[in-house]
N, C-alpha and C positions, 0 to 999 in steps of 0.2 A: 223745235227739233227734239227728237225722244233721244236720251243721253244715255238711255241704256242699251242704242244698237251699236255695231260696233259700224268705224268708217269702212268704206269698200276698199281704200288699200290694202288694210288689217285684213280685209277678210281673203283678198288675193292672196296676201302673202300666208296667210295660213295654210289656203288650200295646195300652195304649192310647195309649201313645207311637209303637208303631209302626201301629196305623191312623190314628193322626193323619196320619205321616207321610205314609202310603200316600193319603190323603184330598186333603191338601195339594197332592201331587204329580199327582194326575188332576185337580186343579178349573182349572189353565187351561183344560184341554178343554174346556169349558162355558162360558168367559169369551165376553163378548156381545162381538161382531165391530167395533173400536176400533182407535185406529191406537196402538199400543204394546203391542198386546194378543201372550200367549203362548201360542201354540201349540203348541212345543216336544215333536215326539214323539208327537200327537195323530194320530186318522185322520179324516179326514174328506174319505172319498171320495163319490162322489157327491152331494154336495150342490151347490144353487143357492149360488153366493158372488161374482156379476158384480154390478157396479159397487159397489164394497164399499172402503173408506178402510183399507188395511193399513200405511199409513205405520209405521215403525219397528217391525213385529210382526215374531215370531219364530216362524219356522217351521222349523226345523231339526229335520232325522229326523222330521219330519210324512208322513204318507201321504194325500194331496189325489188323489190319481186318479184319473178319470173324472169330475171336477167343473167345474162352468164358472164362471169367473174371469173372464167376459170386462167389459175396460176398467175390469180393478179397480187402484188404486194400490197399488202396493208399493214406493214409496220410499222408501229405506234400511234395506229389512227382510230377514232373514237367512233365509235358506235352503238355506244349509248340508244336504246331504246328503237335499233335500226329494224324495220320490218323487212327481212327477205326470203320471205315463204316463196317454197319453190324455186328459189335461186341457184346456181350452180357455181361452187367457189371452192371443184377439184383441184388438187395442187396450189391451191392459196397460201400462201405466207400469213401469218395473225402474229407474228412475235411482239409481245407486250402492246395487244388493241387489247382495247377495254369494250367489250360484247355486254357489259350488264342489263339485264331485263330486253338484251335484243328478244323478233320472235324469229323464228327458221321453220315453220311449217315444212316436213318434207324438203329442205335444203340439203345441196349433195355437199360434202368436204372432203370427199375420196381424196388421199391422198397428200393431204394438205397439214402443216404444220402448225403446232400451237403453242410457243414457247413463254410462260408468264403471261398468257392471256388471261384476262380476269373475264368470265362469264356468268358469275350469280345472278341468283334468278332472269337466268333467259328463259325461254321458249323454243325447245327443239323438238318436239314431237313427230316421231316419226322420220327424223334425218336419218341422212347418212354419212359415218365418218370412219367407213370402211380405208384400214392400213394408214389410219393418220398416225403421225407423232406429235404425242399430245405432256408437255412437261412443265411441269413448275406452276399448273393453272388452276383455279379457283372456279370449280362449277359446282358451289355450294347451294340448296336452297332452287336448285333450280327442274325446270320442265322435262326432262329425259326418255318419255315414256317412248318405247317401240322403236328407240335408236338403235343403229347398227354399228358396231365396234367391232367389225370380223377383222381379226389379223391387225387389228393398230397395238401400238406403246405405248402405252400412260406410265407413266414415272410422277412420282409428288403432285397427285389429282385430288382435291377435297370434293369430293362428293357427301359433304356432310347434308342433310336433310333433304337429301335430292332427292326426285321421282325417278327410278329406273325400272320402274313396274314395264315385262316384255322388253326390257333392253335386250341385246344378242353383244357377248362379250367374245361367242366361239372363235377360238386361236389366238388371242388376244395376250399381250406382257402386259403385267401388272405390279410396279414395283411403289411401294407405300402410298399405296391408295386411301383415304379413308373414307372409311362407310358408315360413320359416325350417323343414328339417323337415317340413315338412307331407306326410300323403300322396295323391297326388291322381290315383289310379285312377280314369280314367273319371268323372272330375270334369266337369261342362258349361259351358265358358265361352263359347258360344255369343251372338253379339252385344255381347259383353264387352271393354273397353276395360282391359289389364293393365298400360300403360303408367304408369300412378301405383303399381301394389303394388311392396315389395321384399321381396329374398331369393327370385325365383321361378328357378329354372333352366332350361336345356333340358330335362332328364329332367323335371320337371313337367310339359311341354307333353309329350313323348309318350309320356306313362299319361294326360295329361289329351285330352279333348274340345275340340272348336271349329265355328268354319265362317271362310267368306269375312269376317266382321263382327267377325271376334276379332282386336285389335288388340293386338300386343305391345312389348315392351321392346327399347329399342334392343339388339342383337348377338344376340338369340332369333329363331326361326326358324318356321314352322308345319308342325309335321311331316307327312309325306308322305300319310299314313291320316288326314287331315281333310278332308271331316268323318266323325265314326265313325259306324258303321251303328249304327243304333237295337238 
């Protein structure tokens, strides 16, 4: 007898140790839509999941994309690294979720709340987050280009070394922002009152956009090319 195979119970019980594992490990996917519930790594793109209670759910490295989310709660739920390009998560609640390095390809957030949500280094390209109220949150370091901000509130936003190259900030409240860093190519702060952000510089203003309605910070200036051609 060769001593080095192993017995066929042993090897039973292995294999069935490891689909248990395997077993275990996919049945969040399935878990019925609860606020604690685990998503963790699941895909679930296209489906209906608006006005749905995600309090304290985990979605991290979930794939949600092209699903509507619209006015669902996600109160202190993780979504760490979640991909929901093309999602729709108008009227969403986000108070204190952790979005870091999520992506948002073209995600709408019309209307939706962000209160102590951390989002460094996400991925929002081309969103929308037209009339949110957006407070206390950390979108440092992260992806912004071509977002829309028509008419939202930001109050205590760290946009430090963010990309807001073609952001649109037009009619927007902007109360201690920082721009620490930030880059703001052809950024639109048209009808925009900058007087309450810090860390904005001159070079800010002339990569960024304006008109006659864009009010600035004492010793800043409106560079001579405002407003820019469309």
């Amino acid at each position: 007898m060769n001593n080095k195979c192993l017995p066929v119970w042993t090897v039973i019980l292995l294999v069935i140790g490891m689909l248990t594992l395997t077993s275990t490990a996919q049945a969040g996917c399935y878990d019925k839509r609860k606020p604690g519930m685990d998503w963790s790594g699941c895909k679930k793109t296209n489906k209906m999941l608006n006005r749905q209670n995600f309090t304290g759910s985990n979605f991290d490295d979930a794939n949600i994309s092209n699903s509507n989310l619209k006015a669902s709660n996600f109160t202190d739920a993780s979504m760490v690294k979640t991909e929901f390009a093309r999602a729709s998560f108008d009227g969403a609640d986000f108070t204190r979720t952790d979005m870091s390095k999520a992506l948002g390809y073209r995600a709408s957030f019309d209307d939706a709340v962000f209160l102590q949500t951390k989002m460094s280094k996400a991925e929002f390209f081309r969103a929308s987050f037209k009339r949110t109220k957006i407070e206390n949150a950390n979108m440092s370091r992260a992806e912004m280009g071509r977002i829309d901000f028509t008419d939202a509130e930001l109050t205590d936003v760290n946009f430090e070394f963010t990309n807001l190259a073609r952001a649109i900030f037009k009619g927007s409240k902007l109360v201690n922002i920082n721009f620490k860093g930030a880059y703001t190519f052809l950024t639109r702060f048209d009808d925009v009152d900058l007087r309450a952000v810090v860390n904005i510089k001159q070079l800010h203003l002339e990569l960024a956009c304006g008109n006659e309605g864009t009010k600035l910070p004492v010793g800043l200036v409106k560079p001579e090319d405002w407003p820019c051609e469309d």
